[in-house]
C-alpha positions in Angstrom: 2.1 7.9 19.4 -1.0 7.1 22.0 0.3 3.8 23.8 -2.2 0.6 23.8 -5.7 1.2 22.4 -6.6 4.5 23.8 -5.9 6.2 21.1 -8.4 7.9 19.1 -8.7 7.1 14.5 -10.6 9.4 12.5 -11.8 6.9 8.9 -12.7 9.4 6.6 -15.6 8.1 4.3 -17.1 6.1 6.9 -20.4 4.8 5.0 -18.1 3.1 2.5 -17.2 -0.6 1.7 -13.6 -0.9 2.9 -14.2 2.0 5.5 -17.3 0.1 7.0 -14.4 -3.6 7.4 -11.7 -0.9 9.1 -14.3 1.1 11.4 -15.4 -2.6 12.4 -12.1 -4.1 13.2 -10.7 -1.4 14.8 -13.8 -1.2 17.5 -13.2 -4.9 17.9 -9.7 -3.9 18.8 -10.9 -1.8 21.4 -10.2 2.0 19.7 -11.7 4.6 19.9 -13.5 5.2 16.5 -14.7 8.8 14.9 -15.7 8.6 11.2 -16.6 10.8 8.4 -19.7 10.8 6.7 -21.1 13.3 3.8 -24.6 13.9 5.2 -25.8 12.9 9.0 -29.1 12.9 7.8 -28.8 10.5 5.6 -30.6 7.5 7.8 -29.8 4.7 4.8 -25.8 5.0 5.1 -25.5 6.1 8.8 -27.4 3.3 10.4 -25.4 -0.1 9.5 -22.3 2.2 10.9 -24.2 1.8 14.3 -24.5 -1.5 14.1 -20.7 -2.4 13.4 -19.9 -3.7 16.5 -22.6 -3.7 19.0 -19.6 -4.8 21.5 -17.4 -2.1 21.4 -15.5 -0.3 24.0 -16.8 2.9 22.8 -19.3 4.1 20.5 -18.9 5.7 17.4 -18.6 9.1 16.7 -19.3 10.5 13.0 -18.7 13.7 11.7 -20.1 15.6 8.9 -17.3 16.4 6.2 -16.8 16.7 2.7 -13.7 16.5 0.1 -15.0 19.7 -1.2 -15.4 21.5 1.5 -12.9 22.9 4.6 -16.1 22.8 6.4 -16.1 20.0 9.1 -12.8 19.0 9.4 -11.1 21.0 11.8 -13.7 18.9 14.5 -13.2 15.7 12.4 -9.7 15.5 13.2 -9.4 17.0 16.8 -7.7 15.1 19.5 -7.0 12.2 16.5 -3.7 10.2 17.0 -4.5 8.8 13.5 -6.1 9.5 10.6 -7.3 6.8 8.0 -7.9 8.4 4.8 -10.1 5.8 2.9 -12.8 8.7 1.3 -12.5 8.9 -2.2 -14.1 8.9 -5.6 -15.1 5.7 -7.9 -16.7 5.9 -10.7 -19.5 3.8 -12.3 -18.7 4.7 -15.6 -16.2 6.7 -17.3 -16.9 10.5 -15.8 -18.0 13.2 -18.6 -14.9 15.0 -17.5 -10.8 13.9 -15.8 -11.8 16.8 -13.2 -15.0 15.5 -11.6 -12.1 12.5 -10.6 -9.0 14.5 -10.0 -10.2 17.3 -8.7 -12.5 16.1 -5.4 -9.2 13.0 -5.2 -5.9 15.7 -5.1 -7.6 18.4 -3.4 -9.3 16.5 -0.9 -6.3 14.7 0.1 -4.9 17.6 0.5 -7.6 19.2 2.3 -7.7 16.2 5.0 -3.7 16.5 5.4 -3.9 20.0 5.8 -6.6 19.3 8.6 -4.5 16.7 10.4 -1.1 19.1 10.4 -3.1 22.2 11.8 -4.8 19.4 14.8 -1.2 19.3 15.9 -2.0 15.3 17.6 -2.6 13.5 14.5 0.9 11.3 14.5 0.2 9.0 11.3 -1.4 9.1 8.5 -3.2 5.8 6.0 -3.7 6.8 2.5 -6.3 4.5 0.9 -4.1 4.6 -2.3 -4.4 1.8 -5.4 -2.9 -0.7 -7.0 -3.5 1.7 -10.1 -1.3 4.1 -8.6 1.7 1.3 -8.7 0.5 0.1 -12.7 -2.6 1.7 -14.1 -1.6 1.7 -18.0 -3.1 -1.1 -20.2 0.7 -1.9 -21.2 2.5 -4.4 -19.4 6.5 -5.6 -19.6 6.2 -9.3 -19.4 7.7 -11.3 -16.7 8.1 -8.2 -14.5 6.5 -8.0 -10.9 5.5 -4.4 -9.9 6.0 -3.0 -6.7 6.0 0.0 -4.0 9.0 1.4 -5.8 7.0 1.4 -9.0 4.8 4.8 -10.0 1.9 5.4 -13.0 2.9 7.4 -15.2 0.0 10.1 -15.5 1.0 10.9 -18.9 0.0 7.7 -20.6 -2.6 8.1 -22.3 -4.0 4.6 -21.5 -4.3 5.7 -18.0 -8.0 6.1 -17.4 -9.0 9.1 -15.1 -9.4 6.7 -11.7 -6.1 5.3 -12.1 -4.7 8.9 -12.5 -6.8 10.0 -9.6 -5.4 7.8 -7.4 -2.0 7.9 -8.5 -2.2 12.1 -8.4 -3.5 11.4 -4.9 -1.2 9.9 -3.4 1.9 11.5 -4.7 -0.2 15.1 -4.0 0.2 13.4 -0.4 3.8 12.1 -0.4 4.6 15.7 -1.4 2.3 17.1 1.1 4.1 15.5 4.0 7.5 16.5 2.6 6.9 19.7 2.9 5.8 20.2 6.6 8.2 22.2 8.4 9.7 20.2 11.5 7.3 21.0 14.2 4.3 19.6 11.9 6.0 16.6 11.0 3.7 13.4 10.8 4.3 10.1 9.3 2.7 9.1 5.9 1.7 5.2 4.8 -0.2 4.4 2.2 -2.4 1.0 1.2 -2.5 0.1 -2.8 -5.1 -2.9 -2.7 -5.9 -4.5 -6.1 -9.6 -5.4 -6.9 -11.0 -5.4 -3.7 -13.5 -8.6 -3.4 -15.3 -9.8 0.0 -18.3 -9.9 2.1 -20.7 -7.0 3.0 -21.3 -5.7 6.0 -24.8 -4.8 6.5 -25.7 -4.6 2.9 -23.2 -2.1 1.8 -21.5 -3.2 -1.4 -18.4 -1.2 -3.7 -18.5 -0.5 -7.3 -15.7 -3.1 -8.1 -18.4 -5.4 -7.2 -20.7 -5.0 -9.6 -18.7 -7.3 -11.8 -19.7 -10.2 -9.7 -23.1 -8.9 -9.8 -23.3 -9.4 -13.6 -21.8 -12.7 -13.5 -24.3 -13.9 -11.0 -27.6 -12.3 -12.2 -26.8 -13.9 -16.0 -26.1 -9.7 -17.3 -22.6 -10.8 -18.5 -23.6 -13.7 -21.2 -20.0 -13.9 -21.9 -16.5 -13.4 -20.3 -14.0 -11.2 -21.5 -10.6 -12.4 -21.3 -9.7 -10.5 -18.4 -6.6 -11.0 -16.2 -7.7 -9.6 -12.6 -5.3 -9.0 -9.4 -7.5 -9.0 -6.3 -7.9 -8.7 -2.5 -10.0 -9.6 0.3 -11.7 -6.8 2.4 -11.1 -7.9 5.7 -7.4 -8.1 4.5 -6.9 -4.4 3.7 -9.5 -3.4 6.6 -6.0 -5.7 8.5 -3.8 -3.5 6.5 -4.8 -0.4 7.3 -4.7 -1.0 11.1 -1.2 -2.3 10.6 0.1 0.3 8.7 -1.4 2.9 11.8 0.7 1.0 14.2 3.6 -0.5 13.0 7.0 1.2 13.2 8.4 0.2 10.0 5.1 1.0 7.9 5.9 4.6 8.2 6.8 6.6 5.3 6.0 3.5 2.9 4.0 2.2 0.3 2.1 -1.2 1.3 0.9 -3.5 -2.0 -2.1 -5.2 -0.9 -3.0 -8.4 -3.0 -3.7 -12.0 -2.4 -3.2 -12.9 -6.5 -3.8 -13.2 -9.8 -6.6 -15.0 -12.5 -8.2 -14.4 -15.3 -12.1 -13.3 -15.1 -13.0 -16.8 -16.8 -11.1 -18.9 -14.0 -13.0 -16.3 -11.5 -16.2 -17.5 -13.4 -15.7 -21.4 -13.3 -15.1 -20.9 -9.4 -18.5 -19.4 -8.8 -19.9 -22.4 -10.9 -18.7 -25.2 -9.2 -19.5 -23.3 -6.0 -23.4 -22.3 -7.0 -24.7 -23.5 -10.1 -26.0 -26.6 -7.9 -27.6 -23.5 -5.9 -29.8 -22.6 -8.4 -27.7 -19.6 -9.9 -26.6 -20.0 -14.0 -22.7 -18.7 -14.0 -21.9 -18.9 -17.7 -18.1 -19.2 -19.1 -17.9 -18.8 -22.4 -15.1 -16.2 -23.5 -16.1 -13.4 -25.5 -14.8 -12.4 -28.6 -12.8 -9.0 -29.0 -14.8 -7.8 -31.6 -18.2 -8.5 -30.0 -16.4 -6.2 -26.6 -15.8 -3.8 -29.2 -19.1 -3.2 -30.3 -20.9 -3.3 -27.4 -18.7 -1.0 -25.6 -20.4 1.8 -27.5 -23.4 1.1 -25.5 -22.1 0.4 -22.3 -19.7 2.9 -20.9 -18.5 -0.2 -18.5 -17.1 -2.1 -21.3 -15.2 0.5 -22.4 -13.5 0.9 -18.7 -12.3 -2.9 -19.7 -11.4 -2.7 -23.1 -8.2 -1.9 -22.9 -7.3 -4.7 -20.8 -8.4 -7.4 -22.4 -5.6 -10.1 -22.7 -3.3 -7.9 -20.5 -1.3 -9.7 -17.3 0.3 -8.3 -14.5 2.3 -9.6 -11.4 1.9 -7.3 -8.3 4.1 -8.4 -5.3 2.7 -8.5 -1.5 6.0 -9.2 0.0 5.3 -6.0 2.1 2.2 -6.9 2.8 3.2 -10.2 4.6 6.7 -9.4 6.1 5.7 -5.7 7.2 2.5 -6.2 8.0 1.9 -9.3 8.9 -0.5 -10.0 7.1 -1.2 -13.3 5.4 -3.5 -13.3 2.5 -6.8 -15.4 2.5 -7.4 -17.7 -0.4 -8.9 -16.0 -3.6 -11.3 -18.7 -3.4 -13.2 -18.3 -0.4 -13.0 -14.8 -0.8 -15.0 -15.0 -4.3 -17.4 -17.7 -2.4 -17.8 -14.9 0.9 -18.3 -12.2 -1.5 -21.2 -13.6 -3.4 -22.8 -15.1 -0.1 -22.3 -11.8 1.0 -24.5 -9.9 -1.7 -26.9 -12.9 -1.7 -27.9 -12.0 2.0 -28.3 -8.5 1.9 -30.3 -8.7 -1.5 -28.1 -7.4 -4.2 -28.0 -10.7 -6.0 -31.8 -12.2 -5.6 -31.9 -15.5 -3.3 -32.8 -18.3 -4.8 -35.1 -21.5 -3.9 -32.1 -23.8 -3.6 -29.6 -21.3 -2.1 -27.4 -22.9 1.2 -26.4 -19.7 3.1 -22.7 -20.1 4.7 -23.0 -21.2 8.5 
């Protein structure tokens, strides 16, 4: 691979959340950047990835490309020594159909391998994989503690179509760089983050947010009895770059997760941290049957229903021994999260807010 920080990383999806934290860090790390985006005349997305890192070494480059398309990414990934492969579908709801999920997931992955092994330079690969590809059914063994070595089985039918795309994904990758003949050969490491929490950069926020949203805005009068593994941002934006550069993250799976607690201990931590801010965090569990019933009016309750009094145990030994990196507290990432979407306007200011110095 490229010595020092010469080398050049393509981030596919640029304009998104965790892309945006990676295209950041590595610039501060003195690479040289080229992203992905959809559209480059979309003004909105494209101009907070100008603004990343005013500092860097070089500018960024962006590329048009698109999962669905060959189109673009023959010049997307020439001369790359990496490639981090964060593009990739979430849904807002449950999609009218598996295939608008697995479809644009599986093939595109593919499609952006493909791209990579034809460059002929690209070295390593980072697969923005999931935690759901690890554990995405709503069953759970008790007392056990999933890890890399642990798969989804796609044939549950608890598996919800995101959980299957990513797990379909990955392993349509894993099987991908298996089958390269030996003068293609590149290394494959994939990133599983859990619920990824943590600040915004320049107003950009992730769907997986949106569940902070509600609890902030008052739109989630009750808490269902949730049991939620998350992650910091910043610390999978730290993963990724690790997993492009160190020796023994090739050809692995990397669990990315700082811990574990239920939605209503999530909740009481906002309110001791804002309710004398002006903000109204409620905490009042919510009854099964009342999640039930309004779940066939809100296609985001049914996404949750399933796990309702679920718990799981994901490990991050990989994480912190492989990678080197340590986890921040769940706390303050919860705290720079909402502080986060309170600046850029996605959760309204109000007259008593303190913003973070």
């Amino acid at each position: 691979m490229s010595e020092g920080k010469e080398a050049t990383v393509l981030v596919t999806g640029a304009s998104g959340f965790i892309a945006l934290h990676i295209i950041q860090l590595l610039q501060r790390e003195g690479y040289r950047v080229r992203g992905t985006v959809r559209n480059l005349k979309n003004d909105a997305k494209l101009r907070p990835l100008y603004n990343l890192c005013p500092e860097a070494r070089y500018p960024l480059e962006l590329v048009e490309a698109d999962l669905t398309s060959d189109a673009g990414w023959e010049e997307a990934v020439k001369g790359c020594d990496y490639c981090l492969h964060v593009a990739s579908p979430f849904p807002n709801a449950p999609p009218k159909s598996e295939d608008d999920l697995l479809i644009p997931a599986v093939e595109g992955t593919k499609r952006v391998l493909r791209a990579c092994a034809d460059a002929g330079t690209v070295k390593r690969i980072v697969l923005t994989s999931s935690i759901s590809a690890v554990h995405g059914e709503t069953s759970n063994q008790q007392g056990r503690i999933y890890c890399e070595d642990d798969w989804s089985d796609v044939n549950s039918p608890a598996m919800d179509a995101y959980a299957k795309s990513k797990t379909m994904a990955e392993k349509a990758a894993w099987d991908f760089i298996r089958s390269l003949p030996a003068d293609k050969k590149m290394e494959l490491a994939t990133i599983n983050p859990s619920l990824v929490m943590g600040p915004s950069i320049s107003g950009v926020v992730c769907t997986s947010l949106e569940l902070i949203k509600r609890l902030m805005d008052g739109s989630m009068p009750l808490i269902p009895r949730m049991y939620l593994a998350l992650c910091d941002v910043r610390d999978v934006a730290r993963a990724h770059m690790q997993a492009m550069i160190v020796p023994e993250a090739a050809n692995n799976r990397h669990l990315v997760n700082t811990g574990h607690l239920w939605l209503q201990d999530l909740a009481h931590i906002l309110r001791n941290e804002f309710s004398p801010q002006g903000y109204f965090i409620p905490t009042w569990p919510a009854p099964y049957f009342a999640l039930w019933i309004y779940s066939f009016v809100d296609s985001s309750t049914r996404l949750i229903l399933q796990r309702i009094n679920q718990t799981y145990t994901f490990s991050n030994r990989r994480m912190k021994e492989v990678l080197k990196v340590e986890p921040r507290k769940a706390e303050n990432t919860l705290i720079d999260t909402v502080h986060g979407m309170i600046d850029c306007g996605v959760i309204k200011r109000t007259k008593h807010y303190v913003p973070q110095k």
